[in-house]
C-alpha positions as CSV (number, residue, x, y, z in Angstrom):
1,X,0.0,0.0,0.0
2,X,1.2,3.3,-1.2
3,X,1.6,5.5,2.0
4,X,3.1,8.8,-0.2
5,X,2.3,9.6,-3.4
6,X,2.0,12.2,-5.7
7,X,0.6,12.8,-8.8
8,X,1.9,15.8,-11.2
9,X,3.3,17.8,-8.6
10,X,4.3,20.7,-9.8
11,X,5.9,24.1,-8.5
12,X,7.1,26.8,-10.3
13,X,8.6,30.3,-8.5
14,X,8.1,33.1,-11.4
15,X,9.3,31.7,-14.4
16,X,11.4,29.2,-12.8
17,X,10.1,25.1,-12.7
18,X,11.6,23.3,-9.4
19,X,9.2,20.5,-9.9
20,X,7.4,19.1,-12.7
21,X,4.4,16.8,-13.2
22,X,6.9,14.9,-10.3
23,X,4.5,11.0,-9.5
24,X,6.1,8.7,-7.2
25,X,4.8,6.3,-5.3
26,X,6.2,4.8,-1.9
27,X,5.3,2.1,-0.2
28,X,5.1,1.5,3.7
29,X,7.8,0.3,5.1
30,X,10.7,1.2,2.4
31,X,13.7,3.1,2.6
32,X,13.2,5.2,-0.5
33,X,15.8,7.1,-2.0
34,X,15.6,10.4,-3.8
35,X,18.8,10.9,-6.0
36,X,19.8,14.4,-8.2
37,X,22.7,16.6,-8.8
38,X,22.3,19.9,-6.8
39,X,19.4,22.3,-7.9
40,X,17.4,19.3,-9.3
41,X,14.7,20.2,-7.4
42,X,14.6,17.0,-3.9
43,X,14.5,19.7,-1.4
44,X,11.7,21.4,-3.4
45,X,9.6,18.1,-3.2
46,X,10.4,16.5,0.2
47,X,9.0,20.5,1.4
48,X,5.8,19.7,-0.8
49,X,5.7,16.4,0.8
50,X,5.9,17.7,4.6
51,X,3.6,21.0,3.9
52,X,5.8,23.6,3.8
53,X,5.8,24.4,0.4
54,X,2.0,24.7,-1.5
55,X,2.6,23.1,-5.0
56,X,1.6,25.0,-7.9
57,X,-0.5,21.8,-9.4
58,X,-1.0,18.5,-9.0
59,X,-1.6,16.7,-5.6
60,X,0.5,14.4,-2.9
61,X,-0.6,12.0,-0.1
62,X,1.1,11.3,3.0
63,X,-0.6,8.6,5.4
64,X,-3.6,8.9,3.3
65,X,-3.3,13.2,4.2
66,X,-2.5,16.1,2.3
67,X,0.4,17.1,3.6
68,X,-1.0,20.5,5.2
69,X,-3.6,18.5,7.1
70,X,-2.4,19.2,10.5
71,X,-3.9,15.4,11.5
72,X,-1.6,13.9,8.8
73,X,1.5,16.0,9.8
74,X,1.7,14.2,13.0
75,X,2.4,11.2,11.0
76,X,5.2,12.8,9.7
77,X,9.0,13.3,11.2
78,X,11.5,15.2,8.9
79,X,15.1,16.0,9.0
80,X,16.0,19.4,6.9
81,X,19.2,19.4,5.0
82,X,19.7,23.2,6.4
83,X,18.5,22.8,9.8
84,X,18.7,25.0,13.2
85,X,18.3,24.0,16.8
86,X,17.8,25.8,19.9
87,X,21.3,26.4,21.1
88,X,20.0,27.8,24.6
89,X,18.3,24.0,25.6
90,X,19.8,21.4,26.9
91,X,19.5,17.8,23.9
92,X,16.7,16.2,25.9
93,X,15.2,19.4,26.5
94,X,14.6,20.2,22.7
95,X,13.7,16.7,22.2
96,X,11.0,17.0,24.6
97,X,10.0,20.3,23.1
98,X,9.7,18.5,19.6
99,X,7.5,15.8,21.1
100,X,5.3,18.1,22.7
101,X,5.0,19.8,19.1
102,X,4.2,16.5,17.7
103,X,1.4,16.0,20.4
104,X,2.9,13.9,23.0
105,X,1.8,14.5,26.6
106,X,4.8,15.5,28.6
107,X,5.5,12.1,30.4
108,X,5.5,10.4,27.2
109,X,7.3,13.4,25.2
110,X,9.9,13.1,28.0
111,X,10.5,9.0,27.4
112,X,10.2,9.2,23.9
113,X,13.4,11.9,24.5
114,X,15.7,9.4,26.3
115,X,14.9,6.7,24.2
116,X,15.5,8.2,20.4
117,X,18.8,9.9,22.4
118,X,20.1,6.0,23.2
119,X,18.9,5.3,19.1
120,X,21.3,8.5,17.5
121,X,24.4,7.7,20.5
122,X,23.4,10.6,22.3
123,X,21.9,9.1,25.6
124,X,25.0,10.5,28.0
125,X,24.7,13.9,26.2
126,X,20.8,15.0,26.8
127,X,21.8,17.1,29.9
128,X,24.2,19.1,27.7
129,X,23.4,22.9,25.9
130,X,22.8,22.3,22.5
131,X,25.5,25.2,21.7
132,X,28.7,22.8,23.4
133,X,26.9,20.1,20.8
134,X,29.8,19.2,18.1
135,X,28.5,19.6,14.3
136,X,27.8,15.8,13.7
137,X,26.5,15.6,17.5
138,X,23.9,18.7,16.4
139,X,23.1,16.1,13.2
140,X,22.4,13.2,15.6
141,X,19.8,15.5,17.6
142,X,18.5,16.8,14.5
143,X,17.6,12.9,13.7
144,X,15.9,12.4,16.8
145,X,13.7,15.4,16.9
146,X,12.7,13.5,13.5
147,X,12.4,10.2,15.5
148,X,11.0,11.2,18.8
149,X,7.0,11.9,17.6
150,X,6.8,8.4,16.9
151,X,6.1,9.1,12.8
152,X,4.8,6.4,10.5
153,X,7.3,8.5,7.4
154,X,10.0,9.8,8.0
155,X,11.7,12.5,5.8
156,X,15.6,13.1,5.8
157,X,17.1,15.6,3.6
158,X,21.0,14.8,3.7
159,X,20.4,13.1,7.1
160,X,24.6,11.8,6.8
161,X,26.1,15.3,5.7
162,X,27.4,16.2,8.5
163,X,28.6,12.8,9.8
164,X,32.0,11.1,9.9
165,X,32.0,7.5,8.3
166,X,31.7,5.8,11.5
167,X,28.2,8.0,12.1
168,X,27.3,7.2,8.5
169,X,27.5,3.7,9.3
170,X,25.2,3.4,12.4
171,X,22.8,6.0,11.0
172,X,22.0,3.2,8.1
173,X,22.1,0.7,10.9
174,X,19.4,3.2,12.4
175,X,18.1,3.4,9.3
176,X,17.5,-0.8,9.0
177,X,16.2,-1.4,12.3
178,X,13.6,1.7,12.1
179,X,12.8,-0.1,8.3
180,X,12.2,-3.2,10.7
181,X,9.3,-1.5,13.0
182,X,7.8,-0.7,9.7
183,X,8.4,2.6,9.4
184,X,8.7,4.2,6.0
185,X,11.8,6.6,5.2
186,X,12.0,9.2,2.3
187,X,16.2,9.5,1.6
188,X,17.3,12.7,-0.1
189,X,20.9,12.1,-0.6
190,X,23.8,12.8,-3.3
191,X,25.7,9.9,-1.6
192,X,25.1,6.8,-4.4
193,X,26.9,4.1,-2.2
194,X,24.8,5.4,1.0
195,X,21.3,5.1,-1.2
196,X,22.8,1.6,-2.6
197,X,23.5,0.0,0.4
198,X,19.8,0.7,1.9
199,X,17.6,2.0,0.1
200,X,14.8,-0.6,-1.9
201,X,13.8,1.8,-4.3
202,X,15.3,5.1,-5.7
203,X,13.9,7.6,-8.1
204,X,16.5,9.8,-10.0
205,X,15.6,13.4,-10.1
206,X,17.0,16.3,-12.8
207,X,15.9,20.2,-13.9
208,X,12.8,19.3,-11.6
209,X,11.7,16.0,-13.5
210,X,11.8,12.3,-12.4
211,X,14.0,10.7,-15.4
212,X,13.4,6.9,-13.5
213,X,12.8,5.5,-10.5
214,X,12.2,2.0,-9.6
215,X,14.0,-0.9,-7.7
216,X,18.1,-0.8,-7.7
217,X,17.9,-3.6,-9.8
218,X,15.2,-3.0,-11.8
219,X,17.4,0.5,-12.6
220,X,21.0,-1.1,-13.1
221,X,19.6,-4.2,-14.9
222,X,20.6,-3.5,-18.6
223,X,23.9,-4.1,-21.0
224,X,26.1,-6.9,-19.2
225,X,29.8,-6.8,-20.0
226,X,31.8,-10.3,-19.3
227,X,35.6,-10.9,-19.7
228,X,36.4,-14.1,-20.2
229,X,40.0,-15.8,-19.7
230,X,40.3,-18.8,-22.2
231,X,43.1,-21.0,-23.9
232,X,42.7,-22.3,-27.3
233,X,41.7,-19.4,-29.2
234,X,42.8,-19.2,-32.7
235,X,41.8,-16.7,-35.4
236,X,39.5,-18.1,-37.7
237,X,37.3,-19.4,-34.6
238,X,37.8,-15.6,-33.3
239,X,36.0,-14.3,-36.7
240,X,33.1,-16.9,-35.8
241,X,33.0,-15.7,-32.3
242,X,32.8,-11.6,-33.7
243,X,30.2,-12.7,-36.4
244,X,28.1,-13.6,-33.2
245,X,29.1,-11.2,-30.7
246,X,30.0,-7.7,-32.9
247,X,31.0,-6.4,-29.6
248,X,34.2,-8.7,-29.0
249,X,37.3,-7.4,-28.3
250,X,40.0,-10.2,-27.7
251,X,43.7,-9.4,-26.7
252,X,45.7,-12.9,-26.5
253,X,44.1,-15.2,-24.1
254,X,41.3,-12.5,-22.8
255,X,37.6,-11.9,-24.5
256,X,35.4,-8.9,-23.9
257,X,31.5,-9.2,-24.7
258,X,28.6,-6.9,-24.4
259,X,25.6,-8.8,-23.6
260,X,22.0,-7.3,-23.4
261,X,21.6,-8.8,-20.3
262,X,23.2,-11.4,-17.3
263,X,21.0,-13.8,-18.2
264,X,23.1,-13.9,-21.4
265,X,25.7,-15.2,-19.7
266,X,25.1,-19.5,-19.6
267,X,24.8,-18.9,-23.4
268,X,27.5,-17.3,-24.2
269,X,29.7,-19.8,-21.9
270,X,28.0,-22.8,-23.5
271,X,28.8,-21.4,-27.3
272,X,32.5,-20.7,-26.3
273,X,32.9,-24.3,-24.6
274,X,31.3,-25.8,-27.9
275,X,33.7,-24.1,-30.3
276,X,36.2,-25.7,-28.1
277,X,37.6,-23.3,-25.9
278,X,38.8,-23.9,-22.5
279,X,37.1,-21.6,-20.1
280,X,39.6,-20.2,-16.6
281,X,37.6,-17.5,-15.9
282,X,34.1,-15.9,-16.4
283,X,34.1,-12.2,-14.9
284,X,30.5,-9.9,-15.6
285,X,30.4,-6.4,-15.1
286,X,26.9,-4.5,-14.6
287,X,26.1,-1.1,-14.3
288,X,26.3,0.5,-10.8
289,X,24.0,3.2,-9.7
290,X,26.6,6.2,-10.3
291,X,26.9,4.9,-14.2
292,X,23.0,5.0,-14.3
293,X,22.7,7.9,-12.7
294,X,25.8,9.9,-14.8
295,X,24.1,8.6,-18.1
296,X,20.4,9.9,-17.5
297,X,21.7,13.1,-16.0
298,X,23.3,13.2,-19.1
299,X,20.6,12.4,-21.8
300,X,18.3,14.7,-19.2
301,X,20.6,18.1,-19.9
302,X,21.0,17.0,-23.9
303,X,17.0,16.6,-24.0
304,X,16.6,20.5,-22.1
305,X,19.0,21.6,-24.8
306,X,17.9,20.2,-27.7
């Protein structure tokens, strides 16, 4: 069940477009990941998404609310990539603050504080003034004012920006168990090995336009290439072999071949082992996310230009 979705969102400031006709579609309990070069337009949409920016057209759902219905905003938590905290309180202080702004009663507010403090590795630092917090300290806090209203979605614009790669590495582990209780989590990050290691589905944003979006594998499935280390090649059983597979490259005992796909792969092993080659080694090479993501980034600006 989709728990946000949109559906032509659009906003446009004078005669500039930071979204477009955007639709996603997110289902409860993924890690969703929202990928595009800078000025693309995320921070423009994850806004939309928490109500602090109208859109121009189209709609978006969040927990079955608009997102400027003040009963659906409760189901919300959200992380800005530019964010501010109240220097002058103490961490569990602010945290307690937040929960009371997300409707908690104060006893409840107060063991909601402690507890997302212990989550972020902050539970020996809530008695300390926000202002002695270090930088990546003030982006732990930041995370659990997201955390501490007990939200069904949870927004995080850059949530690791700040962090050393030690931090990065427990916020995903954050980031899997609160996947486990069933939360859902909107990523906005320009870090591609941070979205690939948890995210389940990504959608690649450019010029304010989704240009894909679907499952990692779904988006990196696509052209294979597989080097192959063989013995007995000779050259008029390499001309068969490029006559089949115009793509080869061979340089002494080593084969290069495009394939459309991995599932290519028994077929191609089975042809070479029938022509009578000896097989040592069988090596594919797929896409990765940053190859995806550099090619329709590209195609994107050469469409805007054209």
């Amino acid at each position: 069940m989709a728990i946000v979705e949109t559906r032509n969102l659009t906003k446009i400031y004078g005669r500039q477009i930071a979204c477009r006709e955007i639709c996603l579609s997110v289902e409860e309990g993924q890690i969703f990941g929202l990928l595009g070069p800078n000025g693309a337009g995320k921070t423009t949409l994850v806004k939309m998404l928490v109500g602090l920016v109208y859109p121009t057209q189209g709609e978006a759902l969040v927990a079955g609310r608009r997102p400027w219905d003040s009963r659906g905003r409760r189901e919300i938590g959200f992380l800005p990539e530019n964010f501010r905290l109240h220097e002058w309180l103490k961490g569990e202080e602010l945290l307690v603050f937040h929960g009371r702004l997300a409707g908690l009663k104060e006893k409840e507010a107060r063991r909601r504080a402690r507890q997302v403090l212990e989550l972020v590795g902050l539970d020996k630092d809530g008695g300390k003034m926000v202002a002695h917090y270090s930088k990546g300290m003030q982006q732990r806090l930041g995370l659990a004012a997201a955390l501490v209203g007990n939200p069904r979605v949870i927004f995080l614009d850059e949530p690791t920006s700040a962090l050393d790669p030690l931090g990065r590495r427990q916020v995903r582990e954050l980031l899997g168990a609160l996947k486990q209780e069933g939360k859902t989590i909107f990523l906005n990050s320009h870090l591609l090995s941070e979205v690939e290691q948890v995210c389940d589905r990504v959608a690649i944003i450019h010029q304010g336009r989704v240009l894909a979006q679907g499952s990692l594998k779904e988006l990196i499935m696509g052209p294979t290439e597989v080097k192959a280390r063989v013995g007995g090649l000779k050259p008029e059983l390499e001309e068969n072999l490029r006559r089949r597979y115009p793509s080869l490259r061979a340089e002494g005992s080593h084969l290069t071949v495009a394939l459309n796909s991995k599932e290519e792969i028994p077929h191609l092993v089975a042809y070479l082992v029938a022509e009578g080659l000896r097989i040592y080694e069988i090596t594919p090479r797929q896409n990765s996310l940053e190859e995806v993501f550099v090619k329709l980034v590209g195609e994107g600006e050469k469409l805007e230009c054209g």
